[in-house]
N, CA, C and O atoms as a DFTB+ gen file, in Angstrom:
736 C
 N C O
     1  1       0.838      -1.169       0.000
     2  2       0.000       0.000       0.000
     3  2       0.886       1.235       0.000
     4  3       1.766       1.295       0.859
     5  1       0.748       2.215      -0.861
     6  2       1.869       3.568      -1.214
     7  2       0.926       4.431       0.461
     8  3      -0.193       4.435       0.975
     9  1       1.787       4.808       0.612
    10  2       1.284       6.321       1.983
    11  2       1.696       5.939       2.998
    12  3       2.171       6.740       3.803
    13  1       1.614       4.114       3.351
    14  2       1.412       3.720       4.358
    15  2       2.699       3.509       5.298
    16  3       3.493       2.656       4.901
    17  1       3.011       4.198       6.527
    18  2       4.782       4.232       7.061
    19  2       5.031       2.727       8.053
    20  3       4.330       2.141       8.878
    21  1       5.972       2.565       7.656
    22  2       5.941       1.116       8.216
    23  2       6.704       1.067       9.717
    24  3       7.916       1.241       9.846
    25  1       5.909       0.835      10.669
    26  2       6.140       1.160      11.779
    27  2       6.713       0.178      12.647
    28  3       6.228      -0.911      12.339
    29  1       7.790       0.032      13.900
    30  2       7.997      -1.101      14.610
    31  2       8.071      -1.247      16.294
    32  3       8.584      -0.372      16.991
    33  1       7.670      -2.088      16.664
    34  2       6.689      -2.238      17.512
    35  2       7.542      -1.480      18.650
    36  3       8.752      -1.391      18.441
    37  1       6.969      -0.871      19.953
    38  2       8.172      -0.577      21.006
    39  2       9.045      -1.685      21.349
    40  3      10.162      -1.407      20.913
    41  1       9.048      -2.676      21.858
    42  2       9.320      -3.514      21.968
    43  2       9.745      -4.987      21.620
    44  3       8.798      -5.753      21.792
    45  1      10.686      -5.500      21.259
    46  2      11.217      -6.938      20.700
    47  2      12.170      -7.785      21.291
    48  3      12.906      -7.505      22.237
    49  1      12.100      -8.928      20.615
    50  2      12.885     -10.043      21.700
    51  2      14.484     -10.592      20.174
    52  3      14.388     -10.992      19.014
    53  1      15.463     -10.353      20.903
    54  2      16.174     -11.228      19.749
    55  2      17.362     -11.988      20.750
    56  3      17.534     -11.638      21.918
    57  1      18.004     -12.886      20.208
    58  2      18.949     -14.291      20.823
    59  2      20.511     -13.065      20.070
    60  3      20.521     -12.476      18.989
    61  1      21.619     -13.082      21.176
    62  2      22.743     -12.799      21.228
    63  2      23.410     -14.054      21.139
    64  3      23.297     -14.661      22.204
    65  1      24.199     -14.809      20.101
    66  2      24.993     -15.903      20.661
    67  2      25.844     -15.714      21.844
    68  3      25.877     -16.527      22.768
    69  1      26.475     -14.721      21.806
    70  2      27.372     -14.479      23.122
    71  2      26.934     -14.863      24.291
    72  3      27.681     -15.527      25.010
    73  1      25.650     -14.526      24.705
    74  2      24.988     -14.638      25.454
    75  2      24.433     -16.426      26.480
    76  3      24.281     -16.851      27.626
    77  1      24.343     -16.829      25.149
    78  2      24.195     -18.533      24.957
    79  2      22.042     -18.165      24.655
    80  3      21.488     -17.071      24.768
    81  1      21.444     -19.382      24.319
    82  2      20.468     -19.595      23.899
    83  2      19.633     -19.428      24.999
    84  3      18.495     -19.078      24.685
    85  1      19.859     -19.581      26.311
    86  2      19.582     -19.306      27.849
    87  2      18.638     -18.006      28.001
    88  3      17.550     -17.985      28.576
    89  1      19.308     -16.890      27.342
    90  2      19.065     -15.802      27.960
    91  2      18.405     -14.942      26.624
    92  3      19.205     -14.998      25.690
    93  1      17.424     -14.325      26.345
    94  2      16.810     -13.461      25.861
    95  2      17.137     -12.172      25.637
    96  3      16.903     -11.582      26.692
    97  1      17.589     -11.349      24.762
    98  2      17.105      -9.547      25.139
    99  2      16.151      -8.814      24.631
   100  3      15.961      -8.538      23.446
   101  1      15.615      -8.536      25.466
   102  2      14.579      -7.184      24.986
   103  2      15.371      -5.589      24.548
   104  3      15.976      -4.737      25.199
   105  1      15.046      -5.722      23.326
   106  2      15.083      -3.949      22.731
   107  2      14.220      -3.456      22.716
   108  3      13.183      -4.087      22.509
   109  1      14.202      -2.370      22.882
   110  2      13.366      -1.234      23.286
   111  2      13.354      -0.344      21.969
   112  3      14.394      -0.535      21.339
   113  1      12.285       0.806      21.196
   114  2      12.531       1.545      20.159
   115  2      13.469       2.553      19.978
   116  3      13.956       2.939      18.915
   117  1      13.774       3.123      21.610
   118  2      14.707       3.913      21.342
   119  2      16.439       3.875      21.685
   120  3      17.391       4.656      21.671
   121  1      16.167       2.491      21.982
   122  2      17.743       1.761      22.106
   123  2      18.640       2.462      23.189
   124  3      19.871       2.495      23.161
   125  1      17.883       2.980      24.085
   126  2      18.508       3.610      25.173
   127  2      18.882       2.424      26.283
   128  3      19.789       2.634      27.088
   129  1      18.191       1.247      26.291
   130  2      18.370       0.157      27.261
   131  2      17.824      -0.862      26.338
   132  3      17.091      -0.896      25.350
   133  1      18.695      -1.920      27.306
   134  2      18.581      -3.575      26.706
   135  2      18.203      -4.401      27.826
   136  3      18.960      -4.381      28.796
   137  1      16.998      -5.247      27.880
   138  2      17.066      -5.897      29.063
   139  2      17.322      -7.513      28.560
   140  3      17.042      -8.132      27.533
   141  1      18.053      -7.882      29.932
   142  2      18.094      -9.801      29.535
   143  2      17.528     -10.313      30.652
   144  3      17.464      -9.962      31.830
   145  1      17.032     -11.457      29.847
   146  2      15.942     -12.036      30.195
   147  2      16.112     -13.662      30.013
   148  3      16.039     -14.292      28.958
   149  1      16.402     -14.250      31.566
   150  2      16.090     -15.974      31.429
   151  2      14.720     -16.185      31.886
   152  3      14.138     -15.743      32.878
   153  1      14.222     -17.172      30.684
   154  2      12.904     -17.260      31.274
   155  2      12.112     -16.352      30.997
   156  3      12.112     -15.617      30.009
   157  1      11.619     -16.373      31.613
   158  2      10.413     -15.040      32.612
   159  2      10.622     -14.113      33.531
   160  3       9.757     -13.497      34.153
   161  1      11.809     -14.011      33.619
   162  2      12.429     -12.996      34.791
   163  2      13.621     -12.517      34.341
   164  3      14.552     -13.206      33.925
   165  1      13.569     -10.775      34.466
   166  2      14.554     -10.309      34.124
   167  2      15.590     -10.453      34.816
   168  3      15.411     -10.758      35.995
   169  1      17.082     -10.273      34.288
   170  2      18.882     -10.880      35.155
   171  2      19.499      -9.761      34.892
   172  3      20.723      -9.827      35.006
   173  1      18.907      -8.398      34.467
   174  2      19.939      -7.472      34.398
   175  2      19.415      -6.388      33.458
   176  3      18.210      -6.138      33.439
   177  1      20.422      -5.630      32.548
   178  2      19.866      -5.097      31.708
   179  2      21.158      -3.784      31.229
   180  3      21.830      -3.369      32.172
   181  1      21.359      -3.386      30.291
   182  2      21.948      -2.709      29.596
   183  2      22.099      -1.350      29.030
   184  3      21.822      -1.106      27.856
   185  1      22.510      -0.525      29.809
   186  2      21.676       0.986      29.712
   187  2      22.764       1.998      28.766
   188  3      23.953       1.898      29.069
   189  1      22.497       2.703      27.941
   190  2      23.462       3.547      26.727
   191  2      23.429       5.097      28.050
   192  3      22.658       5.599      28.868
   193  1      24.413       5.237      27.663
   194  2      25.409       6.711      28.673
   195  2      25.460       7.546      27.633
   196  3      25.501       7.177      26.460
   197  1      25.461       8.626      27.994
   198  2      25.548       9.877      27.137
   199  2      26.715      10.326      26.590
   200  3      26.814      11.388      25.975
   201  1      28.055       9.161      26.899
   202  2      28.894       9.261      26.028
   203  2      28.946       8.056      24.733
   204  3      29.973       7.804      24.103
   205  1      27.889       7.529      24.552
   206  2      27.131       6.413      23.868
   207  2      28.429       4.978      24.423
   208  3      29.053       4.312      23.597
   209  1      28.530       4.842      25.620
   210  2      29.372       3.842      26.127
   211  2      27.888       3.216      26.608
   212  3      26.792       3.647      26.251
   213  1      28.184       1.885      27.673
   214  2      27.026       1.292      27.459
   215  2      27.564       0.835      29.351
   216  3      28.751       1.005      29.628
   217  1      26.606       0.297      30.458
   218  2      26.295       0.486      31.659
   219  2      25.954      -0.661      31.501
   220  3      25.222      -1.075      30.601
   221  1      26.667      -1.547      32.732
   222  2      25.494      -2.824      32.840
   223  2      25.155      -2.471      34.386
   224  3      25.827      -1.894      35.240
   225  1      23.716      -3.099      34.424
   226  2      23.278      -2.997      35.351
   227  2      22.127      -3.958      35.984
   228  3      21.089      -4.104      35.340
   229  1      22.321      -4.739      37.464
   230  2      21.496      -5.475      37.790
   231  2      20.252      -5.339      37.779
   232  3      19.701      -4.281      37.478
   233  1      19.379      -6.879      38.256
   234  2      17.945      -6.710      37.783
   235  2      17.317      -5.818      39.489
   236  3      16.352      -6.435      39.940
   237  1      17.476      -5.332      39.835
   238  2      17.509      -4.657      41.269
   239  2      18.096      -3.137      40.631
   240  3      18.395      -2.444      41.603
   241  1      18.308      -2.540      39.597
   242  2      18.851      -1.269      39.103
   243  2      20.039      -0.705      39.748
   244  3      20.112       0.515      39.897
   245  1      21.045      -1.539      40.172
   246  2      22.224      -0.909      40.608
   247  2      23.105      -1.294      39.736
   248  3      23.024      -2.350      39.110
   249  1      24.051      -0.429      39.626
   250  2      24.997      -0.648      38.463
   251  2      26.037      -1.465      38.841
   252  3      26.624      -1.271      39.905
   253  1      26.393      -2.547      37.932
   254  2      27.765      -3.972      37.897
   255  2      28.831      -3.269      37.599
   256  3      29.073      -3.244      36.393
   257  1      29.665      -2.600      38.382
   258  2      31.327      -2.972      38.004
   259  2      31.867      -3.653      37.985
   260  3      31.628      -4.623      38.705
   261  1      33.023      -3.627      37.115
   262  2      33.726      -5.145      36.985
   263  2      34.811      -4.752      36.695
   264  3      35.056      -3.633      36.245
   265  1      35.906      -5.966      37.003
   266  2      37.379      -5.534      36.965
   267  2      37.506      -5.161      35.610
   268  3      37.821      -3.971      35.591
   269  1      37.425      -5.546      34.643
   270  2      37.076      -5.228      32.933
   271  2      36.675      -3.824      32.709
   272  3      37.168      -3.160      31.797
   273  1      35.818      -3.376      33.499
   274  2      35.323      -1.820      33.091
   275  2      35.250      -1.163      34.504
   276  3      34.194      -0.550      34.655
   277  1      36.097      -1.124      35.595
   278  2      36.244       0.024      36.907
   279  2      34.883       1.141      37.188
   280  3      34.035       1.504      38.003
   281  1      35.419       1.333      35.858
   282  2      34.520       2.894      35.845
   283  2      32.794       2.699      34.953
   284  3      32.025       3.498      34.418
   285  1      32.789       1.339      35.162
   286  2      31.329       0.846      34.328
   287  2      31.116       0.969      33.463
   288  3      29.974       0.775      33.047
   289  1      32.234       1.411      32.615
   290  2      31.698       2.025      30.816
   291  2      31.627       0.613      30.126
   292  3      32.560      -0.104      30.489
   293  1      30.893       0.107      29.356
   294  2      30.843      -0.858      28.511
   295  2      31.001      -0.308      26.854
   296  3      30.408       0.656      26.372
   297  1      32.087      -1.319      26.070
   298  2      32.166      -0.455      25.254
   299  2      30.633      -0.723      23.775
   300  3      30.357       0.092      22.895
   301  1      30.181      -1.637      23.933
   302  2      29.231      -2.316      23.607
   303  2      27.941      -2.659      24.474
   304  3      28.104      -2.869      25.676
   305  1      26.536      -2.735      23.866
   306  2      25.361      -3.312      24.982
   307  2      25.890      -4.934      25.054
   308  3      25.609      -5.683      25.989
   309  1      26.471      -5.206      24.220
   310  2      26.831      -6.954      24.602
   311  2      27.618      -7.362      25.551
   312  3      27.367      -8.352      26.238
   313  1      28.674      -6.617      25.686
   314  2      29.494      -6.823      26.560
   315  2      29.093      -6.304      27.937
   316  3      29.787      -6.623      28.903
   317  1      28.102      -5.585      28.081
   318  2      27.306      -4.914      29.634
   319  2      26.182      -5.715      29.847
   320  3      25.490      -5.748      30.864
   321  1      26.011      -6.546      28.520
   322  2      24.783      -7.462      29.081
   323  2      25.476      -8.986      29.630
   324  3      24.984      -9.701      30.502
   325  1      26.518      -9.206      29.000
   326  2      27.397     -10.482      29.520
   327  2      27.583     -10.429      30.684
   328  3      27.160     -11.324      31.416
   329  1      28.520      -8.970      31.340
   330  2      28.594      -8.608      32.828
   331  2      27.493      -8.825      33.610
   332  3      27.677      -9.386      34.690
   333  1      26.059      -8.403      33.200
   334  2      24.609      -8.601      33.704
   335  2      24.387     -10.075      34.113
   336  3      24.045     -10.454      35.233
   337  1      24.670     -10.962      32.870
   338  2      24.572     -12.217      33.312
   339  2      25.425     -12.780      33.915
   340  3      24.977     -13.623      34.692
   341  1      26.900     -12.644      33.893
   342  2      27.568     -13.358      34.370
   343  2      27.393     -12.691      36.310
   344  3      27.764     -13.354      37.279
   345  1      26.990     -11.807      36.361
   346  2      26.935     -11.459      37.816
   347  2      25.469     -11.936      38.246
   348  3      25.244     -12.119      39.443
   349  1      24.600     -12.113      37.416
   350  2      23.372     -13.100      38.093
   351  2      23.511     -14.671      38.168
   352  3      22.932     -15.462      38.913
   353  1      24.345     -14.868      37.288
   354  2      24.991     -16.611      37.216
   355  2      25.746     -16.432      38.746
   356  3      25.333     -17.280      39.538
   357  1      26.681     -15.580      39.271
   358  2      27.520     -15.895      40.710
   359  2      27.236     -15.241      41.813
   360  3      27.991     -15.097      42.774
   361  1      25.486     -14.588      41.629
   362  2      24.965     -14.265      42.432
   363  2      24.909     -15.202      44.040
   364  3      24.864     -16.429      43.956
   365  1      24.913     -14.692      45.120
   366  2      24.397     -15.520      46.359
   367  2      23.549     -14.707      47.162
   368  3      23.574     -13.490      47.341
   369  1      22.658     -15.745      47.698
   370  2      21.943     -15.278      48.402
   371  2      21.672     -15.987      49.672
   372  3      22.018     -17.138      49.936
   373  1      20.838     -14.954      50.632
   374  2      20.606     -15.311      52.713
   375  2      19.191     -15.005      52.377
   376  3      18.474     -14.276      51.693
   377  1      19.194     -16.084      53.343
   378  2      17.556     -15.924      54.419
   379  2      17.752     -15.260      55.626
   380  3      18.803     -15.427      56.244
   381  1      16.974     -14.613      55.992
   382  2      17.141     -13.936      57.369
   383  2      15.415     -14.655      58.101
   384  3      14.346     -14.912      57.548
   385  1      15.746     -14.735      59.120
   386  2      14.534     -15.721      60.126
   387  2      14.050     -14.917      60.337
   388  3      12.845     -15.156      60.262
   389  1      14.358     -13.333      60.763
   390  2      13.303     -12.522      60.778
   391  2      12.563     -11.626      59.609
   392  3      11.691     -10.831      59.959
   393  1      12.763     -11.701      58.820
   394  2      12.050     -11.969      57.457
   395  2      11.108     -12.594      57.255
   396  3      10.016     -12.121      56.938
   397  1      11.352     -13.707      57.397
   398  2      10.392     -14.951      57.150
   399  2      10.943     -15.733      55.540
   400  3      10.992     -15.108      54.480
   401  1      11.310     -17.180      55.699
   402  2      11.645     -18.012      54.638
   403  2      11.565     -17.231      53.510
   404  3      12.634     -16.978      52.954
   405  1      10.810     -16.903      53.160
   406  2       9.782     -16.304      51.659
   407  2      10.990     -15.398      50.867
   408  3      11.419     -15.469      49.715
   409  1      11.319     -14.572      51.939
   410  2      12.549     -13.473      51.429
   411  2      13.642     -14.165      51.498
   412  3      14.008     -15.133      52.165
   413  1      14.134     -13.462      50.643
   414  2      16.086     -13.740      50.241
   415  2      16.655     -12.654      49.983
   416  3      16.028     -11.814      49.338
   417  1      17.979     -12.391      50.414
   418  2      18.592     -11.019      50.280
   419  2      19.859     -11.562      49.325
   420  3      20.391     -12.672      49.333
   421  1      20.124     -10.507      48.584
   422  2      20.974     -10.791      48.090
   423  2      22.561      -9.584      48.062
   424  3      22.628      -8.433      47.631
   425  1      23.367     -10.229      48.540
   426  2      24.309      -9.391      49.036
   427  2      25.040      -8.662      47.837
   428  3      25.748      -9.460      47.222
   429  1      25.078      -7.190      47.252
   430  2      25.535      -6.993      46.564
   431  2      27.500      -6.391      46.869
   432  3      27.792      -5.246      46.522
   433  1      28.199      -6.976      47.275
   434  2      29.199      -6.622      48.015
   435  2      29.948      -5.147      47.086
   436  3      30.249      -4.171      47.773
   437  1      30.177      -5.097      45.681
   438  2      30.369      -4.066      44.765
   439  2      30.130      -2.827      44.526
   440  3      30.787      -1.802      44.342
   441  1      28.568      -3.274      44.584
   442  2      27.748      -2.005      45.065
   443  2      27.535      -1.540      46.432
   444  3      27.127      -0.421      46.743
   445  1      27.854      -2.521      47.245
   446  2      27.690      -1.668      48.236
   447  2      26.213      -1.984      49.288
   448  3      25.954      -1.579      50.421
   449  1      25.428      -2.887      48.334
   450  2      23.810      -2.960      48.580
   451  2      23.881      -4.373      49.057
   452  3      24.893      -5.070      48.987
   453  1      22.486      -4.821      49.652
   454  2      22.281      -5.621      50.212
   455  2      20.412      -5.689      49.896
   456  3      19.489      -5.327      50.626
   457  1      20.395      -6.329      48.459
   458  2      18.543      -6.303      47.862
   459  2      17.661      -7.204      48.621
   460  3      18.243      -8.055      49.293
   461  1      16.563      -7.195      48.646
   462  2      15.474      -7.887      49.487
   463  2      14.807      -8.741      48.144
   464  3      14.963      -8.111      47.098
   465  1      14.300      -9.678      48.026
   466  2      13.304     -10.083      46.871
   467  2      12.393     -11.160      47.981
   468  3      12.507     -11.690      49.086
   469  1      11.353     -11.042      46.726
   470  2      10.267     -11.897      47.443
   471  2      10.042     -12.936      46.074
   472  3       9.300     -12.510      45.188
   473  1      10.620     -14.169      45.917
   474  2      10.291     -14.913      45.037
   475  2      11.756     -14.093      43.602
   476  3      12.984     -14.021      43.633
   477  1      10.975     -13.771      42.844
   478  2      10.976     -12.930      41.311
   479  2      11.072     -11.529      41.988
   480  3      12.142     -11.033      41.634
   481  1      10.532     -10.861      42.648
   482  2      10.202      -9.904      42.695
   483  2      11.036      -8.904      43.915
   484  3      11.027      -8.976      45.144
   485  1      11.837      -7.832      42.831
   486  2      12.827      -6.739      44.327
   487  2      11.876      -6.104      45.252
   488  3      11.038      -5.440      44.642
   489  1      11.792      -6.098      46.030
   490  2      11.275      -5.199      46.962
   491  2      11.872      -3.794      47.368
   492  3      11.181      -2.776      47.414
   493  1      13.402      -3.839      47.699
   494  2      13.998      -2.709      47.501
   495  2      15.737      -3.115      47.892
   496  3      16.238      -4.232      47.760
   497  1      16.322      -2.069      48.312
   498  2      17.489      -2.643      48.983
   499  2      18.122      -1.693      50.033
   500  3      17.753      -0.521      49.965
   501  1      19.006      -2.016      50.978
   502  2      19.815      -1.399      52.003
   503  2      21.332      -1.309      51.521
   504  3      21.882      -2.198      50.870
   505  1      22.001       0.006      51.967
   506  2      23.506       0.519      51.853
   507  2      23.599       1.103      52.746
   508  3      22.781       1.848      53.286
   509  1      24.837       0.779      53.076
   510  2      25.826       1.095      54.531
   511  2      26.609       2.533      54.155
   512  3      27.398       2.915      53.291
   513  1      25.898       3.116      55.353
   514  2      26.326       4.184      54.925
   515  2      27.691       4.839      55.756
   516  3      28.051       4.228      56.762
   517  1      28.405       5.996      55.375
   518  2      30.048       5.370      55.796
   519  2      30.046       5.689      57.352
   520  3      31.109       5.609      57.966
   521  1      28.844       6.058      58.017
   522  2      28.990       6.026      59.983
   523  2      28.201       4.700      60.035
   524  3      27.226       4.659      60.786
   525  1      28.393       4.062      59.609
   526  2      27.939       2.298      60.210
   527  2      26.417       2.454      60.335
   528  3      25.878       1.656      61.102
   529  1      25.854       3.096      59.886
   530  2      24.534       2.724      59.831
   531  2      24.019       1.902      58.357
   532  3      24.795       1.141      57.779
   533  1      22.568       2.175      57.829
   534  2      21.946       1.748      56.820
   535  2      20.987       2.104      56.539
   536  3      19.925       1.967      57.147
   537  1      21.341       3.005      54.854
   538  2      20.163       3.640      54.311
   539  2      19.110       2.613      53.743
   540  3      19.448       1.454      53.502
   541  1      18.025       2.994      53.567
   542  2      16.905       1.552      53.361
   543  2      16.067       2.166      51.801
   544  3      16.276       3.366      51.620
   545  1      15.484       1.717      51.085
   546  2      14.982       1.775      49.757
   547  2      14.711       0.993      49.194
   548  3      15.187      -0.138      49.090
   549  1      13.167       1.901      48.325
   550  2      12.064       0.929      48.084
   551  2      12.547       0.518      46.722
   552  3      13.594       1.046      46.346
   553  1      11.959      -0.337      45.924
   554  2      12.437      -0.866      44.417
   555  2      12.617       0.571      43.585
   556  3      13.680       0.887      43.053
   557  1      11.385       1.408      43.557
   558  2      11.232       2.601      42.935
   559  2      12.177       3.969      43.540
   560  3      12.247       5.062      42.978
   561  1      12.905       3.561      44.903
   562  2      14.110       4.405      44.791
   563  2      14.000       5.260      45.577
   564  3      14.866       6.126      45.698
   565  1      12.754       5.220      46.408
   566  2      12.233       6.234      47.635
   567  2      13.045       5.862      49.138
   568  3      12.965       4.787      49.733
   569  1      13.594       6.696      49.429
   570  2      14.070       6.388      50.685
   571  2      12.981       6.063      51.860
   572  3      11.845       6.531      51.935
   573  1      13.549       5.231      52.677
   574  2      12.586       4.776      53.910
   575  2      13.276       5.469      55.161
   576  3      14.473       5.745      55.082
   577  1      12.617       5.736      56.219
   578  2      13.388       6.371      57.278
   579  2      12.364       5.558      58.640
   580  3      11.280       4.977      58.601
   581  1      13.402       5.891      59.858
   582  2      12.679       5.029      60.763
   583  2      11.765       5.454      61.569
   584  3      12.013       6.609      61.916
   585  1      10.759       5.014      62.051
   586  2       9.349       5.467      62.582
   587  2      10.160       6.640      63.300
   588  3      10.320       7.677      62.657
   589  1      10.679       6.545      64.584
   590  2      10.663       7.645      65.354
   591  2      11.205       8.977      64.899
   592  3      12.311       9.166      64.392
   593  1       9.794      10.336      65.282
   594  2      10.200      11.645      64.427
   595  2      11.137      12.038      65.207
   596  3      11.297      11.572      66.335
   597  1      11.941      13.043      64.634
   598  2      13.257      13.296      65.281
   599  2      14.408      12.290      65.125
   600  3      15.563      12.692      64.977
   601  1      14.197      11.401      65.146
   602  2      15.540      10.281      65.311
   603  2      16.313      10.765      64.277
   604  3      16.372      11.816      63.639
   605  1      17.049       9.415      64.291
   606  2      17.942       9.461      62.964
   607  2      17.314       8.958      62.216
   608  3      16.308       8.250      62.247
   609  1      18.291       9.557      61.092
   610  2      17.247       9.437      59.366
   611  2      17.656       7.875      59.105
   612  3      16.860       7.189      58.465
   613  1      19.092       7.186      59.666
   614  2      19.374       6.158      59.243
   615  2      19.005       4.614      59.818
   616  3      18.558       4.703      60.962
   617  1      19.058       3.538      59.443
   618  2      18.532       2.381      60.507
   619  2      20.110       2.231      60.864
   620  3      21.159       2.373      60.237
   621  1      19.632       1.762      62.600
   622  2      21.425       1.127      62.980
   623  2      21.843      -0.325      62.227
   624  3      22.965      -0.824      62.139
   625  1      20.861      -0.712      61.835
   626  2      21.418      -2.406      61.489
   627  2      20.993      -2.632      59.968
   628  3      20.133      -1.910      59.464
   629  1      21.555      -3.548      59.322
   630  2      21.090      -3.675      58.552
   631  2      19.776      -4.510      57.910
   632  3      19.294      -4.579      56.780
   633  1      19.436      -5.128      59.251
   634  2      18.284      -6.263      59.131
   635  2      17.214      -5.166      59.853
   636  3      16.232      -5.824      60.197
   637  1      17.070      -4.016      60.143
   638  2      16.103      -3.265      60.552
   639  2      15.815      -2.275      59.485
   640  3      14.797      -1.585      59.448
   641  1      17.083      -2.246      58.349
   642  2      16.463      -1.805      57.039
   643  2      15.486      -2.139      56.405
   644  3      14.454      -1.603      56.001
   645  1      16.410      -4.068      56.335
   646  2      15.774      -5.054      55.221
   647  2      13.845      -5.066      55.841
   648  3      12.889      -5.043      55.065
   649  1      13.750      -5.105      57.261
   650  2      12.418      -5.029      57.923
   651  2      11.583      -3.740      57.600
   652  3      10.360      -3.826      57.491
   653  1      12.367      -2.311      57.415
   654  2      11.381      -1.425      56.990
   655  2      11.132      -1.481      55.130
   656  3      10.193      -1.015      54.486
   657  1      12.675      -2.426      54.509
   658  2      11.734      -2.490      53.134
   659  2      10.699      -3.558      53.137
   660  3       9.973      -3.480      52.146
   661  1      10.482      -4.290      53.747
   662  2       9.465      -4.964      53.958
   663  2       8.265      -4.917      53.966
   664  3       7.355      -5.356      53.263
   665  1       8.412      -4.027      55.301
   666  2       6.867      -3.173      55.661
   667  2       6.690      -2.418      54.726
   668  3       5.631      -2.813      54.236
   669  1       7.009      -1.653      54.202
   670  2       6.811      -0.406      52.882
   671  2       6.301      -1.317      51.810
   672  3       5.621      -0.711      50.982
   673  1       6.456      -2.806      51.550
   674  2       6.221      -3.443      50.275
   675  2       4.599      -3.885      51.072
   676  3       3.568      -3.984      50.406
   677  1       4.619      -3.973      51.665
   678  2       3.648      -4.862      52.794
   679  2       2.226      -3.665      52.676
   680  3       1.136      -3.757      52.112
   681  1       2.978      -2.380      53.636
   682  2       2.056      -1.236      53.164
   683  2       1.668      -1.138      51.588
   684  3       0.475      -1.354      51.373
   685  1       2.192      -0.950      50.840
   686  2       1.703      -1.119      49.125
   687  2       0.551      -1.618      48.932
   688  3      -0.521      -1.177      48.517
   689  1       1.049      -2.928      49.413
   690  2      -0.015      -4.323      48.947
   691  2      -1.005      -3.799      49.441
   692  3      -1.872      -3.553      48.602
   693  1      -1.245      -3.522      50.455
   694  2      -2.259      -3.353      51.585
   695  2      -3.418      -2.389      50.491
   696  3      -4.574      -2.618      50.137
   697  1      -2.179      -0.922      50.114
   698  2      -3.371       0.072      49.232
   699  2      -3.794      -0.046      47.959
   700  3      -4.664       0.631      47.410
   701  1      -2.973      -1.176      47.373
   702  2      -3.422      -1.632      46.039
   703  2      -4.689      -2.944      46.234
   704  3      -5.151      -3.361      45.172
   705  1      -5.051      -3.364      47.102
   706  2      -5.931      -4.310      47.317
   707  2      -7.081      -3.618      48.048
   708  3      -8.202      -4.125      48.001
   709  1      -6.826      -2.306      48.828
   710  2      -8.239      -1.581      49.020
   711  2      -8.663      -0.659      47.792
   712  3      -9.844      -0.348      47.635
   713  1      -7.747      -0.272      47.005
   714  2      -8.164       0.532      45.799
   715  2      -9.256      -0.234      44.710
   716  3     -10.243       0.200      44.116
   717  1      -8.490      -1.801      44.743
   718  2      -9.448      -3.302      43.514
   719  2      -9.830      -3.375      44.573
   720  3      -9.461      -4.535      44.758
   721  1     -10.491      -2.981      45.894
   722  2     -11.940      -3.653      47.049
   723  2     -11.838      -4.916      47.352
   724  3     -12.832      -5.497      47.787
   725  1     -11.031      -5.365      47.242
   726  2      -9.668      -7.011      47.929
   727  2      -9.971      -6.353      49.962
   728  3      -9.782      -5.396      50.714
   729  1     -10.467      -7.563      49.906
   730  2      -9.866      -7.974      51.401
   731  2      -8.529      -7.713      51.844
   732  3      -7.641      -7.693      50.991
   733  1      -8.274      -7.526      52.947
   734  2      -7.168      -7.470      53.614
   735  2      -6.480      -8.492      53.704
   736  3      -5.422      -8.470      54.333
């Protein structure tokens, strides 16, 4: 048909051999980020810098350094998405008992962070901040601070972080299930 502009979709899936057959990436239309994808769950993802160098970065949005790139520049999205995977392949992770089983933290020692997930899903994460305390944050990047007004802005421990990202995910649920008229 003549007039007609041939358009492509936001979104697509294509196989990197580098990568191995394992892992998926999603492109995006404006090629500003790459996400990879095993499965059904994202392992990272690939973000373009404004010096068109390329960022890898975990599925929790903190950025992977690596002895290879110090300063995080990737000189390629392939090579920042390899870093992506290869740091979710030697990922480890803790249970904490006061948590409850369900959660797993995952220690980001590089960054500095220490992420919460529930299953698939980040909840947020904690960083030590340099007077021995711990800043706390939700997936979306909002700082959490501790009930008492006046106190300090920071938690002393780091498992009283991981407990207020908790509650903050907990609170969520709570207002997204009275908004759809869901039971408590």
């Amino acid at each position: 048909m003549t007039g007609m502009k041939e358009t492509r979709p936001d979104r697509w899936w294509i196989s990197v051999p580098e990568l191995s057959d394992a892992f998926r990436v999603e492109m995006v239309q404006d090629d500003r980020e790459r996400g990879l994808w095993w499965g059904n769950q994202v392992v990272g993802r690939a973000a373009r810098q404004e010096d068109q160098h390329w960022a890898a970065v975990g599925r929790d949005g903190v950025p992977l350094p690596s002895d290879a790139a110090p300063d995080g520049r990737y000189p390629t999205a392939e090579a920042a998405l390899i870093r992506a995977r290869d740091a979710w392949r030697q990922r480890a992770v803790d249970v904490s008992h006061d948590l409850g089983e369900d959660y797993w933290i995952e220690p980001r020692a590089a960054a500095g962070v220490d992420s919460l997930w529930l299953g698939r899903i980040h909840l947020g994460h904690v960083h030590r901040h340099r007077d021995g305390t711990y800043e706390a944050f939700t997936t979306n990047g909002e700082r959490l601070e501790p009930a008492q007004a006046g106190g300090p802005r920071n938690f002393p421990t780091r498992d009283e972080g991981l407990l207020a990202v908790r509650a903050a995910w907990r609170a969520h649920l709570r207002r997204i299930l009275r908004a759809a008229g869901q039971p408590r």
